[in-house]
C-alpha positions in Angstrom: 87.5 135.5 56.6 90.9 135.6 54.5 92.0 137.8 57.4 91.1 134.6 60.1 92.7 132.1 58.3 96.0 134.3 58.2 95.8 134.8 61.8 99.2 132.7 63.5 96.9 131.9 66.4 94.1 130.2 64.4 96.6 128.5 62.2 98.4 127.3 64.9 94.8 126.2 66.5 94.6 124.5 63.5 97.6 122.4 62.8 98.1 121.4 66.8 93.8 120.1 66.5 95.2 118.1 63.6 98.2 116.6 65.6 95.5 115.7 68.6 93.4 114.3 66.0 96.2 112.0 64.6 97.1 111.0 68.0 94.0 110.5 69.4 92.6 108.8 65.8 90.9 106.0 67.7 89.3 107.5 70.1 87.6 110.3 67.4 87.4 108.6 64.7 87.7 105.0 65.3 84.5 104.1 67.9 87.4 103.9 71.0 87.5 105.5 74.1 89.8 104.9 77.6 88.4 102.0 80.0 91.4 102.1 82.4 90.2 101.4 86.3 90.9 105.1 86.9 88.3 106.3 84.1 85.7 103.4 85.2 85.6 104.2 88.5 84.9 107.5 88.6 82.0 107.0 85.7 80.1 104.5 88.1 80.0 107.3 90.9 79.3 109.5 88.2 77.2 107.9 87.0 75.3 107.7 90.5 75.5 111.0 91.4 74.2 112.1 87.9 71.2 110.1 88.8 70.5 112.2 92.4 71.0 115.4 90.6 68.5 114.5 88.1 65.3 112.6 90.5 65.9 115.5 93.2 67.4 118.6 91.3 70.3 118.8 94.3 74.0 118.0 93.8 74.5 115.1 96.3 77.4 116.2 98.8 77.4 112.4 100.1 78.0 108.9 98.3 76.6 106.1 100.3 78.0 103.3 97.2 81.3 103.4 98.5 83.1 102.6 101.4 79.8 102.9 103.4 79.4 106.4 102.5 81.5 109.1 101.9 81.6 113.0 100.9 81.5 114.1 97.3 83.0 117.3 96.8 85.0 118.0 99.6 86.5 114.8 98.9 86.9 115.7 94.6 84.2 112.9 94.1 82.5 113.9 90.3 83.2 117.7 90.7 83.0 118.7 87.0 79.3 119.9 87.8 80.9 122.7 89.8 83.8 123.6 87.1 82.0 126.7 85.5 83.5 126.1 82.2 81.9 122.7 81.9 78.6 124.1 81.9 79.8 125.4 78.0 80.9 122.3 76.8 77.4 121.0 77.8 75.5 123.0 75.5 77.6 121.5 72.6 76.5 117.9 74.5 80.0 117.1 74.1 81.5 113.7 76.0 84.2 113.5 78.5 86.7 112.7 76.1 86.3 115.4 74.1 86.2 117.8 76.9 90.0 116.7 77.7 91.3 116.8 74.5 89.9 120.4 73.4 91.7 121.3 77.5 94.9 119.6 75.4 94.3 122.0 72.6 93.9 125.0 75.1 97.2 123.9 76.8 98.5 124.4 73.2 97.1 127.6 71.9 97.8 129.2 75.2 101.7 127.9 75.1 101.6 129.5 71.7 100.5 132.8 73.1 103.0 132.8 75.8 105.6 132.2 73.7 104.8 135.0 70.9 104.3 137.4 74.3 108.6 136.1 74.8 109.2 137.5 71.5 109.2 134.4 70.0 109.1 133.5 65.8 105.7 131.8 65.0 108.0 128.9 64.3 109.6 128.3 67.9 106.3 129.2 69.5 104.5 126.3 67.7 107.1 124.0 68.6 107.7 124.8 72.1 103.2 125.2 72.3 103.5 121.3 70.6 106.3 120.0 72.8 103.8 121.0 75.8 100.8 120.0 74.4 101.8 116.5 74.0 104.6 115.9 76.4 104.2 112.3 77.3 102.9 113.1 80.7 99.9 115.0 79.1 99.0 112.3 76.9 99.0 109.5 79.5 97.0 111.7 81.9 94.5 111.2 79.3 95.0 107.7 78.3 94.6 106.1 82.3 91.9 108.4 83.4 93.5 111.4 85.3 91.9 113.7 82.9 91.8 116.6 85.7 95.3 115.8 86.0 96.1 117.2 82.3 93.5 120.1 82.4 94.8 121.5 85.3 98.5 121.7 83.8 96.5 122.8 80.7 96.2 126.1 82.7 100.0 126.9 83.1 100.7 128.7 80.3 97.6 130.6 80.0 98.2 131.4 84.6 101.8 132.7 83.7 101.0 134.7 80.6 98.8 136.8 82.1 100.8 136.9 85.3 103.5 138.4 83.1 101.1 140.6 81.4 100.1 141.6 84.6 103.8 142.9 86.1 104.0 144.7 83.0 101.0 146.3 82.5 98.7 146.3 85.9 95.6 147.4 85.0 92.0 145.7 84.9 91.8 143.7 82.0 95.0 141.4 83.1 93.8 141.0 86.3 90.1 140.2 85.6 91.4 137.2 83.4 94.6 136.3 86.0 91.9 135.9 88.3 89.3 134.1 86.2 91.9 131.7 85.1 93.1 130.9 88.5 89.7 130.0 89.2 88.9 127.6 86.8 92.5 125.9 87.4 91.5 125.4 90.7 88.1 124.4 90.1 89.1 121.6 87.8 90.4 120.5 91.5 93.3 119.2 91.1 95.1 120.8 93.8 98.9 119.3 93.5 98.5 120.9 89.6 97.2 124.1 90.9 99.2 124.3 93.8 102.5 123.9 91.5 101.2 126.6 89.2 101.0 129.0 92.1 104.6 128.0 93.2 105.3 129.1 89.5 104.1 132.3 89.6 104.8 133.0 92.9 108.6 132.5 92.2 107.9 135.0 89.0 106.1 137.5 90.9 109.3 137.3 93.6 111.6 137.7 91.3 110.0 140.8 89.5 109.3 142.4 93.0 113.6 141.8 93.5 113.8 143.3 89.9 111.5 146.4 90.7 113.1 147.1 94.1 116.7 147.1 92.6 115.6 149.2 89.6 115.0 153.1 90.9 113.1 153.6 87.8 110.3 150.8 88.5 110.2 151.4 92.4 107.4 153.8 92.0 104.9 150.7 90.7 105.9 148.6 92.8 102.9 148.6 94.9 100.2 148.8 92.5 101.8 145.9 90.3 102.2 143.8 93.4 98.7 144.9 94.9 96.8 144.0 91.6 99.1 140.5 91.3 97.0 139.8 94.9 93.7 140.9 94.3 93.6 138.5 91.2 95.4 135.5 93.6 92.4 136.2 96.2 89.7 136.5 93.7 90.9 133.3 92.2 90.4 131.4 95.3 87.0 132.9 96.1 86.4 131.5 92.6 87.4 128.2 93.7 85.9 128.3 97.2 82.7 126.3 96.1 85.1 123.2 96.5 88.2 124.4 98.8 86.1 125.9 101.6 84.6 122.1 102.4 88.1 120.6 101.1 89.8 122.1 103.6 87.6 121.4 106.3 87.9 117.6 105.0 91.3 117.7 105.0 91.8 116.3 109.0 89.1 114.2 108.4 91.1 112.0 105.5 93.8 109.7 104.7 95.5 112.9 103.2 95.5 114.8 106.1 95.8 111.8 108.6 99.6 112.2 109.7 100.4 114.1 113.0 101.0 117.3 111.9 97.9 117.6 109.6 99.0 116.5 106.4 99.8 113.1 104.5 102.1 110.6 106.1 105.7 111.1 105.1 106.2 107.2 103.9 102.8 107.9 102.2 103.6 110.7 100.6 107.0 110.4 98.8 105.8 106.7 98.1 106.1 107.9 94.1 109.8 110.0 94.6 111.8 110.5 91.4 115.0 108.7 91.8 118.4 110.7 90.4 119.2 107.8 88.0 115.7 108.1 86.6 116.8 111.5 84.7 117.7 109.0 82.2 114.0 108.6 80.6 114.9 112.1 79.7 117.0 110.4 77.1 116.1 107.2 76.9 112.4 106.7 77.5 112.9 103.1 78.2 115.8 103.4 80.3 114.2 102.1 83.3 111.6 99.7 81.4 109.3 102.4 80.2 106.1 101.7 82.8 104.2 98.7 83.5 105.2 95.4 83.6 109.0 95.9 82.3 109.1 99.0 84.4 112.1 98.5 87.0 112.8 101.7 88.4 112.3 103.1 91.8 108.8 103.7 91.9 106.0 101.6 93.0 104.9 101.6 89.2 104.2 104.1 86.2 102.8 104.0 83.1 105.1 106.2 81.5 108.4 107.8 81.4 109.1 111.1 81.9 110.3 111.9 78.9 110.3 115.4 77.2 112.0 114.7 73.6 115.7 114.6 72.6 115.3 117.2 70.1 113.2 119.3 72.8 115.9 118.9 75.2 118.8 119.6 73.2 117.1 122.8 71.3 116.5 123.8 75.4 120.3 123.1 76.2 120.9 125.5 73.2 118.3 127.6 74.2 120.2 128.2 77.7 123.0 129.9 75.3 120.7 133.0 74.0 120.6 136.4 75.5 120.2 136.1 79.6 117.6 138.2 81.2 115.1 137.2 83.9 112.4 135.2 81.9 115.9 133.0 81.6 116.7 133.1 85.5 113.4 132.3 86.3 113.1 129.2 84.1 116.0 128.1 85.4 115.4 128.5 89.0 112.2 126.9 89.5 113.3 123.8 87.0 116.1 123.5 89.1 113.6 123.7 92.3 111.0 121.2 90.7 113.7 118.7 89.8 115.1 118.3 93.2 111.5 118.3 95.1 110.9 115.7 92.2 113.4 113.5 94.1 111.5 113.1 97.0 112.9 110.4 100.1 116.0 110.9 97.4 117.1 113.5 97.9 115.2 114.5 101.0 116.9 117.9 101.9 115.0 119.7 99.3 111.7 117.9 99.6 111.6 118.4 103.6 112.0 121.7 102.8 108.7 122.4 101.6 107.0 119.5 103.0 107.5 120.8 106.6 107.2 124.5 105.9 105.3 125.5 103.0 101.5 125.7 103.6 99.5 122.8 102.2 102.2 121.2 100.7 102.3 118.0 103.2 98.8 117.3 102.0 100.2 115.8 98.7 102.0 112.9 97.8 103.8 112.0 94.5 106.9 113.9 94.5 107.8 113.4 90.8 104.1 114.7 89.8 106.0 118.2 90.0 108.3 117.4 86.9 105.0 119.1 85.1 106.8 122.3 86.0 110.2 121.3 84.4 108.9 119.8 81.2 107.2 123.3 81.1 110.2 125.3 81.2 112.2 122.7 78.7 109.3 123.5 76.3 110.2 127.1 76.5 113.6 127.1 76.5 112.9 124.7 73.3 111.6 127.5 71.8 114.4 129.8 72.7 116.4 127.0 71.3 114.9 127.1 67.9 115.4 131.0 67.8 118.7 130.9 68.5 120.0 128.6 65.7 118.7 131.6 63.7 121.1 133.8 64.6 124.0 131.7 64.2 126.6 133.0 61.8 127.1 131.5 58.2 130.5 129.3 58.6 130.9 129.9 62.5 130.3 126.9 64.4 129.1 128.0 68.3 131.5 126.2 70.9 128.0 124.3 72.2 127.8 122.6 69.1 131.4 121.0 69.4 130.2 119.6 72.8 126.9 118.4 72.4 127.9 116.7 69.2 130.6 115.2 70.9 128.6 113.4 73.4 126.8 111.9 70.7 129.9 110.9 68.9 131.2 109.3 72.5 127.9 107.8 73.0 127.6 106.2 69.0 131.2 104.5 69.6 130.5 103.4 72.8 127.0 101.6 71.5 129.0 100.4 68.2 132.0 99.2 70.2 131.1 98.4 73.8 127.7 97.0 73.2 128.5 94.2 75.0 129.6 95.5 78.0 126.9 98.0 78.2 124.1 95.5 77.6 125.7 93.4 81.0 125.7 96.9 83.1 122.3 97.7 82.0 121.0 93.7 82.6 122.5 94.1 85.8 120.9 96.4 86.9 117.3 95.0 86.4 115.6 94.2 89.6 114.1 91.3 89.8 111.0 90.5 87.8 107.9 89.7 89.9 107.5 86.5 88.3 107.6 82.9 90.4 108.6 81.7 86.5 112.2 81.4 85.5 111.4 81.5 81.9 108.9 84.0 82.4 111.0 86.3 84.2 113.9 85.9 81.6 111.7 86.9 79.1 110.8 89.7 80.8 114.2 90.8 81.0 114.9 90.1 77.3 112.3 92.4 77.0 113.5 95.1 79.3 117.1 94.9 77.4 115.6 95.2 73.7 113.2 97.8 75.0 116.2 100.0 76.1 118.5 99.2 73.3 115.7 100.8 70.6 115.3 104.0 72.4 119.2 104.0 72.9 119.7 104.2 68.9 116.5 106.2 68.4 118.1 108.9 70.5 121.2 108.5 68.4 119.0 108.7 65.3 117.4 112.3 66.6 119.7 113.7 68.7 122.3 112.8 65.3 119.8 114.6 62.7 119.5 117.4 64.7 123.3 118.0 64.7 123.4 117.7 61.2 121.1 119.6 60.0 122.2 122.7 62.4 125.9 122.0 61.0 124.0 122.1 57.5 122.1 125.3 58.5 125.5 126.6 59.5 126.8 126.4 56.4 123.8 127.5 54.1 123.2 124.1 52.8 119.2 124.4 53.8 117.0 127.6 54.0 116.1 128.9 57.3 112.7 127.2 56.4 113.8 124.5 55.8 115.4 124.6 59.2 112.9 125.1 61.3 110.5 122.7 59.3 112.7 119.4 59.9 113.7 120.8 63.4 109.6 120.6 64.4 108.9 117.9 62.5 111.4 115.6 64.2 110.6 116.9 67.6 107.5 116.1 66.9 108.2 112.5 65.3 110.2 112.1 68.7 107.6 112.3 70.8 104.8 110.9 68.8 106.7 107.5 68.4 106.4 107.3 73.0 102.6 108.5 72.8 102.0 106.1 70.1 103.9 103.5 72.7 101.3 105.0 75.7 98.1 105.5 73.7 98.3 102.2 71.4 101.0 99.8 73.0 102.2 96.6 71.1 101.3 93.2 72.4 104.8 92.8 72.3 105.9 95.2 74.5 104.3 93.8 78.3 102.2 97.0 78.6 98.1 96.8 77.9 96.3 98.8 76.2 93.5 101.4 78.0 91.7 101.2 74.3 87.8 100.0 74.5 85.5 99.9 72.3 82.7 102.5 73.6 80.1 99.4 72.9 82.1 97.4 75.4 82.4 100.6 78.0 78.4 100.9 77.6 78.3 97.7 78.2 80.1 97.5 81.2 77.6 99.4 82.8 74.4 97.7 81.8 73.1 95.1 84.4 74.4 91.8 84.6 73.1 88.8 85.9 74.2 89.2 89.4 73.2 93.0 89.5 69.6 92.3 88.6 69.6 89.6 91.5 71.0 92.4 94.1 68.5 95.0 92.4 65.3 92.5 93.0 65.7 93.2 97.1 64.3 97.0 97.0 65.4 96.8 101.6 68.6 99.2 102.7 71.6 96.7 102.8 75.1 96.9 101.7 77.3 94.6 99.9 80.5 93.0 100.7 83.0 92.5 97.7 85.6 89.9 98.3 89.3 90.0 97.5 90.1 91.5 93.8 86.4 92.7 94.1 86.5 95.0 97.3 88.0 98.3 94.9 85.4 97.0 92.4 83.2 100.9 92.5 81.3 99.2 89.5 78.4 99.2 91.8 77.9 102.3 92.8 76.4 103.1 88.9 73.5 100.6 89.4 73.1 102.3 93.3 74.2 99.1 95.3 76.3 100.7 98.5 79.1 98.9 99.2 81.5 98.3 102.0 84.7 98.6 99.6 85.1 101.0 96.3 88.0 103.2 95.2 88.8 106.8 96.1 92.3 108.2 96.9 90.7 110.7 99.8 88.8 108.0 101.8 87.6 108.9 105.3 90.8 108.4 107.7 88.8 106.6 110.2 87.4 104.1 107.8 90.8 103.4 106.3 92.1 102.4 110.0 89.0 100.9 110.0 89.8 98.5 107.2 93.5 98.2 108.2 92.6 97.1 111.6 89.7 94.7 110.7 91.2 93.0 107.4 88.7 94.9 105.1 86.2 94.2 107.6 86.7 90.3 107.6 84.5 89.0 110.4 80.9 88.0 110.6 80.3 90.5 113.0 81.5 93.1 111.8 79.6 92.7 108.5 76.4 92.8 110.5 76.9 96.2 111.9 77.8 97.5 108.8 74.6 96.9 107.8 76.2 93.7 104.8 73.3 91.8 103.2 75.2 90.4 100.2 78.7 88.6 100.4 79.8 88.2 96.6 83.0 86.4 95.9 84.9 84.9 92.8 85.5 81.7 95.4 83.2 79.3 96.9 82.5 80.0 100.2 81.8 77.5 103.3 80.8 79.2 106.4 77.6 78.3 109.2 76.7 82.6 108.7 76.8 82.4 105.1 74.3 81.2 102.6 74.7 80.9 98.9 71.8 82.2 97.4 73.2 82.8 93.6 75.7 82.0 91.1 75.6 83.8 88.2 78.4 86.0 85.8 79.1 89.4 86.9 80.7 92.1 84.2 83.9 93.6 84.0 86.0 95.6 82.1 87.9 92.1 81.1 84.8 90.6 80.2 82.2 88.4 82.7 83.6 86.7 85.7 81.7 83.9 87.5 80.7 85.0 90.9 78.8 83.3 94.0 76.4 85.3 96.0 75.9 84.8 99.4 74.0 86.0 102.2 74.7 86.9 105.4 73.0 85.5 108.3 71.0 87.5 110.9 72.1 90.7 108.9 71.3 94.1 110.5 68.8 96.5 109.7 70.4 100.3 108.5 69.3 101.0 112.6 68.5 99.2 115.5 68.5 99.8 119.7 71.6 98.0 121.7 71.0 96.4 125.2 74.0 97.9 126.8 77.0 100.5 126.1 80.0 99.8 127.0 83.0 102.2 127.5 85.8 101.4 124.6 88.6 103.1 123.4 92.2 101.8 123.1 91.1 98.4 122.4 87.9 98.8 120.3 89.5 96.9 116.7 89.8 93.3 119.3 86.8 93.9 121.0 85.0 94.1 117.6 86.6 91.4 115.7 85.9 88.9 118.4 83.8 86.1 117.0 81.3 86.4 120.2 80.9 90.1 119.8 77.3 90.8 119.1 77.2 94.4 117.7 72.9 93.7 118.5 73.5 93.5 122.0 76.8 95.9 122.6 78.0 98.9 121.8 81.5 100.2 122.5 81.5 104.2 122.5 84.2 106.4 124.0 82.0 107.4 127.1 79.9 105.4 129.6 76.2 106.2 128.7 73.2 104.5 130.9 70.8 103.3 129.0 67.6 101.2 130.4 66.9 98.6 128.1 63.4 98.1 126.9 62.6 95.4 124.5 59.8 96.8 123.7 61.3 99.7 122.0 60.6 100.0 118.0 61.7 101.6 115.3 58.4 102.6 113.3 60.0 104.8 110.4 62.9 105.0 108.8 63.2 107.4 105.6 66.7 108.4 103.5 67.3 111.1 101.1 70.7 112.6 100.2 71.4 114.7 103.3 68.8 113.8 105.8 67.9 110.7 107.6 64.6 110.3 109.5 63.3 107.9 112.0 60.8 107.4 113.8 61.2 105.6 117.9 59.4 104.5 120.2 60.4 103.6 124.0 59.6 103.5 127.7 62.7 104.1 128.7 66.2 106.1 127.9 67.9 104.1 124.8 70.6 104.3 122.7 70.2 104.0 118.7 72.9 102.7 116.3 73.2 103.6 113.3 75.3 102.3 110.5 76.2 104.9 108.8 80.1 106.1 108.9 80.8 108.8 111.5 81.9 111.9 110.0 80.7 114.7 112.7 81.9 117.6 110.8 79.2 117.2 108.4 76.3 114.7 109.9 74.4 116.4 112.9 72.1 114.8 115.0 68.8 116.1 115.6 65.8 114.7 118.5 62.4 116.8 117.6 64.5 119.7 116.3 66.9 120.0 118.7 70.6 118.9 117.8 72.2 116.2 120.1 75.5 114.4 120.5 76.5 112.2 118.0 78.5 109.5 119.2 81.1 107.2 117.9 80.3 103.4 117.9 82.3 100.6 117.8 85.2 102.9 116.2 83.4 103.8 112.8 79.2 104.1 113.1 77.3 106.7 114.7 74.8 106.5 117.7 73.0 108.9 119.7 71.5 108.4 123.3 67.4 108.5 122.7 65.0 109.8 125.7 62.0 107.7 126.5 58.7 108.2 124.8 57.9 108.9 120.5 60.7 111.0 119.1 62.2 111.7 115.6 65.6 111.1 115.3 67.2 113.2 112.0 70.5 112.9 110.9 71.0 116.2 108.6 74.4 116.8 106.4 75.2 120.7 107.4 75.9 122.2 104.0 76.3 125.4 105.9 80.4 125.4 104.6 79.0 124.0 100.8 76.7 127.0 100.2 78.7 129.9 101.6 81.4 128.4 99.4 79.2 128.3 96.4 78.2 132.3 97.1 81.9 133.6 97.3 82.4 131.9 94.0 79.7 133.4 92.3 80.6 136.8 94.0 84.0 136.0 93.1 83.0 135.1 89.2 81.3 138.5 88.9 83.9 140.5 90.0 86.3 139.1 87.4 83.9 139.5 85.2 83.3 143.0 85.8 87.3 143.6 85.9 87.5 142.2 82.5 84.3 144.2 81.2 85.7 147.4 83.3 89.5 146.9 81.5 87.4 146.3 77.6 86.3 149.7 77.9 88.9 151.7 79.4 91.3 150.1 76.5 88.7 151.1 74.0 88.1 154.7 75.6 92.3 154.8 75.9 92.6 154.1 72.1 
């Protein structure tokens, strides 16, 4: 035991659980948890899924509550159940929250163990594990509900450590766990993350094969190093292939694949691109307004800056000064790489680049995401940093520390003596608040100004201590312990003071705060008023949220299916869909998706709707009157159509005609004869997850809509066993062309791609498994 608690790992463990614990005090100590929209909305489809998974013992692979149904896992929808290591956190029952904070503490331990592999002092490998760990991007990852976000870049130290491991010794053990790790990384499924990490290695593993090939001595394992490197790359993706095999096969299908080349938009994808002038939140985390309201940079919005830490930064400058070799070159390069693709539509030479040659890469959007990379590497080189004042020479002051402190010096007089003119550059510079109030907007501004001018003198204040206490260390006025205790502990002051600012933001400073109690989150998804009226009709209908209300996926948790929701992977051909129709915005239209239920925060006055009930419905900002109305002559989930009419380049107009009677008509992309018979009946209709039955009857040929979205790569068509066209209707449904006589009509999701997926991972899994076991006792039989 005596032995454990000496261990550098578990102390480290230790202390960096007690830093998440003083950050993250509310949340496990003080009844609190995160209600931003990007936490609730994934906990309402959650939430419904859960609920499948537990009546039928199947993971649903569709959502019908959102945007009239949609895939699950091929789109990322509540894919924890297939991240293997989840399964381990479920025997401890532990929550959500917890899960991403212990994935914070693994980002930590494994910087630490990185680090000590570097050669460096227990010291610099805590600081530079800490300055990772809670590197303002982590923490707000955590704080607005992008939780896979953060536990994917919790997997970059751990991917490169055994990636270098694995170039210097290639044997089994190293690439059992190389592969196991890539796995998981990839099953947390956040693919931009994981993608980056690969970039990472990749430009490692490039430069060690340059190394090797210039170095006669290493030639001769050149082959097996780089062999091994691969088998663990490829057994990490057949880990992962339980989610990417469908993903992929989504990809063309949604808004993220939706450009002309196969991939995201180009406007659409650099829509979040790291402006040059921006690098100043590297020093002044409020240089640009911090995020949110006073936010005034170049981005749509953010919630944060990304900021790394003055002291972090400078011990990395320093850090740039120790011995070169090719951990150094490598850190270098690929910051240098990840800063200019940061810059996005700014610096477009870079970014293009990649985005029109690399594989996959045009399927992401938010350029500056990949800063992850470069905060990485700053972390590292922090820790170089700190090592490196050790070595300096009683009474010799390095030429570095004459230029960095002079910066400072310049930057103090400027502050003390041009104040005035720098507070008139910086004000003018603001854009312009969006705020119809003058007052409001000056405020706003005054705001912006005194936001800017604290951080200004707080990076003084650190960047200032720092100096002084390496020209103190110079001169043998502190102990090296001393040293490297104040060194950590103002890094670490540094960047608590901006996570305090992201996790528990002042009223004062125009940002709100994602803190809930967890009564008021549970609470947010009991049944309201207005949700037990929806709930009394047990029929198949959908709802139509107006306005501020369509993105509302609050629904889904109580297993109301809505037109609207929230999900950044929607269906490409329902997001034209709603671009082309308004969000659906016509009477019509509403009947053939199948809309019941009109609910808006507005009375309504309209000859097709009726109110039927006022009442309060819940929200994370407490209850909100709403009228309920219903929609005249709505449409069953299927019905027969008197005629087909042929339909493509003008199918939005057609549709959004008041006179258009989706009943009657059907616009398809082909001419099918039908003979109408009015006697024809639908006698059965039955739903479950994947399969939709009905039952028809007719005397002559017919064709059926149904309103369900079409998505052909997935929903086949069946008559009596035998699979059939599925065709498109009115640009968005499905319909199929029904014989005469008493047929059953099936609609069956093929999870064909889902399943084969599922057995390569487990395949995949073993394997690494085996590796690992296969390496334990070849190093045991070796010793």
């Amino acid at each position: 035991m005596k032995s454990l608690l000496k261990n550098p790992v578990v102390v480290t463990g230790f202390l960096l659980l007690v830093l998440i614990s003083v950050l993250f005090n509310p949340i496990i100590f003080g009844g609190k948890t995160f209600g931003s929209s990007d936490s609730l909305a994934p906990k309402a489809i959650g939430l419904a899924l859960n609920n499948v998974l537990e009546k039928t013992g199947e993971y649903p692979l569709w959502q019908p509550w959102v945007f009239s149904g949609m895939p699950t896992a091929e789109a990322f929808t509540n894919i924890s159940n297939l991240y293997f290591p989840d399964y381990l956190s479920k025997l401890f029952f532990l929550p959500g929250m917890m899960i991403q904070l212990l994935h914070l503490l693994f980002a930590g331990i494994g910087g630490f163990l990185l680090l000590r592999h570097f050669k460096c002092s227990e010291w610099a490998a805590g600081l530079g594990a800490t300055a990772f760990m809670i590197t303002p991007y982590m923490v707000t990852m955590v704080v607005f509900g992008h939780g896979s976000q953060m536990m994917t870049a919790a997997y970059i130290p751990w991917v490169l450590w055994f990636t270098v491991r694995l170039w210097e010794k290639p044997n089994m053990w190293n690439v059992g766990w190389l592969a196991l790790l890539l796995g998981f990384q990839l099953q947390r499924a956040h693919a931009q993350i994981a993608y980056y990490t690969w970039m990472l290695i990749g430009a490692y593993s490039l430069l060690q094969l340059i190394n090797q090939i210039r170095n006669k001595d290493k030639r001769a394992h050149l082959g097996k190093g780089f062999g091994l490197f691969l088998i663990a790359c490829l057994l990490g993706v057949g880990l992962s292939l339980l989610i990417y095999l469908p993903a992929m096969e989504y990809t063309p299908f949604s808004v993220r694949g939706g450009s002309a080349g196969g991939g995201a938009d180009y406007n659409y994808a650099t829509g979040w691109s790291f402006h040059p002038k921006e690098m100043l939140t590297f020093f002044i985390p409020s240089a640009f307004g911090f995020g949110g309201q006073p936010y005034w940079g170049f981005m749509p919005f953010t919630d944060y800056p990304n900021y790394m830490g003055i002291i972090i930064l400078l011990l990395a400058i320093i850090g740039l000064f120790r011995k070169w070799g090719m951990i150094h070159q490598f850190l270098v390069i690929t910051s240098v790489f990840a800063l200019f693709i940061s810059f996005g539509k700014h610096f477009s030479l870079v970014y293009d680049l990649f985005f029109n040659i690399f594989p996959y890469f045009n399927k992401f959007r938010v350029p500056h995401m990949i800063l992850i990379l470069l905060q990485f590497n700053v972390a590292v080189l922090a820790a170089f940093g700190l090592d490196e004042l050790l070595k300096l020479k009683e009474g010799k002051i390095p030429k570095w520390f004459w230029g960095i402190a002079g910066l400072i010096g310049l930057f103090l007089i400027a502050m003390v003596l041009g104040g005035t003119v720098i507070g008139s550059a910086v004000r003018g510079s603001f854009s312009p608040p969006r705020i119809q109030d003058p007052r409001a907007a000056q405020a706003l501004n005054n705001l912006r100004w005194n936001l800017w001018l604290n951080d200004a003198w707080l990076m003084i204040l650190f960047s200032g201590s720092l100096m002084v206490l390496i020209w103190l260390w110079i001169n043998r006025k502190v102990s090296q312990a001393m040293l490297m205790a104040v060194t950590v502990s103002l890094a670490i002051v540094d960047i608590g003071i901006v996570n305090f600012k992201i996790i528990q933001p002042k009223r004062s400073s125009g940002r709100g705060s994602q803190l809930m109690s967890k009564r008021v989150v549970d609470r947010f998804f009991k049944s309201d008023e207005v949700i037990d009226f929806l709930k009394e009709d047990e029929s198949i209908f959908r709802i139509y949220p107006i306005g501020s209300l369509f993105g509302d996926s609050r629904f889904a948790a109580f297993g109301l299916e809505s037109v609207g929701g929230y999900h950044p992977a929607k269906l490409r051909d329902y997001n034209t869909f709603l671009s082309k129709t308004g969000n659906a915005g016509a009477i019509p239209v509403l009947q053939m998706l199948n809309v019941k239920y009109l609910i808006s925060q507005q009375k309504i006055t309209h000859p097709s709707l009726k109110l039927v009930k006022e009442g309060k419905l819940r929200s994370s900002r407490g209850d909100s009157p709403v009228a309920v109305f219903s929609v005249e002559n709505s449409f069953p989930r299927a019905w027969f159509v008197d005629e087909v009419k042929k339909e493509v380049d003008d199918i939005w107009a057609k549709i959004m005609q008041p006179e258009f009677d989706p009943s009657k008509t059907a616009y398809t992309p082909e001419i099918i004869d039908i003979s109408f018979d009015s006697k024809a009946t639908i006698t059965q209709f039955n739903r479950t997850a994947h399969k939709i039955s009905i039952s028809t009857e007719s005397e002559g040929n017919q064709f059926l809509v149904l309103s369900e979205v079409y998505y052909p790569l997935r929903w086949k068509s069946m008559i009596d066993g035998q699979e059939v066209l599925t065709v498109k209707v009115n640009g968005i449904l499905r319909g199929v062309e029904v014989p005469a006589g008493n047929h059953t009509i099936e609609f069956i999701y093929d999870k064909s791609s889902f399943n084969k997926g599922l057995t390569i991972s487990f395949a995949s899994f073993g394997l690494s498994l085996g590796l690992i076991g296969f390496g334990y006792f070849r190093r045991k039989k070796d010793e």
